[in-house]
C-alpha positions in Angstrom: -137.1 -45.6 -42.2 -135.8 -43.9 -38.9 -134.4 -40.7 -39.1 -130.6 -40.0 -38.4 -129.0 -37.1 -36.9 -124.9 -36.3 -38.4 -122.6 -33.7 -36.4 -118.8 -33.3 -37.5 -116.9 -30.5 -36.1 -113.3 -29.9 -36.5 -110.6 -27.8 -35.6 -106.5 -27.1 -37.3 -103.8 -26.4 -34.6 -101.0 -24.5 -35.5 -97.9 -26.2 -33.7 -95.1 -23.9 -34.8 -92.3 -24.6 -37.6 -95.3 -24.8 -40.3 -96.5 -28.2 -38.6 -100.3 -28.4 -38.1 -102.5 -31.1 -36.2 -106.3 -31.5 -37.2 -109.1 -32.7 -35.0 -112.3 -34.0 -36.5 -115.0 -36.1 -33.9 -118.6 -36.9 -35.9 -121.3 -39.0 -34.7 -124.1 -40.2 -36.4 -127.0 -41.1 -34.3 -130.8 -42.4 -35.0 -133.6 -40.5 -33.5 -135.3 -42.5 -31.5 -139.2 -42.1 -30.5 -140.2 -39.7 -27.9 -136.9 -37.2 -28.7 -136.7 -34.6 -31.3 -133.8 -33.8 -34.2 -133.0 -30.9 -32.1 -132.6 -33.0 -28.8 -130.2 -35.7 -30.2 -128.5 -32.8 -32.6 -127.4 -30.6 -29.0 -126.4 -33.8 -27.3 -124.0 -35.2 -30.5 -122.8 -31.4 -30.8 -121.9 -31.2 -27.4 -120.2 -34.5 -26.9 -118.3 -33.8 -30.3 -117.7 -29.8 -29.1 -116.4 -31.3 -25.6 -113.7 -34.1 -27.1 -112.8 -31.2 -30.0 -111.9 -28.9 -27.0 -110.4 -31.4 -24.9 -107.8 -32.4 -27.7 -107.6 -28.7 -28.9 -106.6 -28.2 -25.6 -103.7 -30.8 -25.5 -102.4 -30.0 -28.8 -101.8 -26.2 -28.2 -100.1 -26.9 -24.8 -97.9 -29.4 -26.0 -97.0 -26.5 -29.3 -95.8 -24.4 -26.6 -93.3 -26.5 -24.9 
């Protein structure tokens, strides 16, 4: 049995007028030989952390106007 690293992070946006947007990105990925938990964990996180901030980013630009 291979082991499997899971990374969700997620964000509400406030958009004004009591609207909100919510962002969630996972992935789930196997570990493969030669890499460790903490390897594949930081590279999920930060492809998860970058999308999340890319949208975050777009949402709270297009609240302002």
């Amino acid at each position: 049995m291979s082991t499997r690293v899971k990374v969700n992070v997620g964000y509400t946006v406030a958009m004004g007028d009591f609207e909100f947007v919510r962002f969630d990105f996972g992935l789930e990925e196997d570990v493969p030989d030669g890499k460790t938990r903490k390897e594949i964990f930081d590279k999920s996180f930060d492809w998860c952390w970058t999308r999340l901030d890319a949208e975050v980013t777009k949402a709270r630009a297009a609240a302002k106007g």
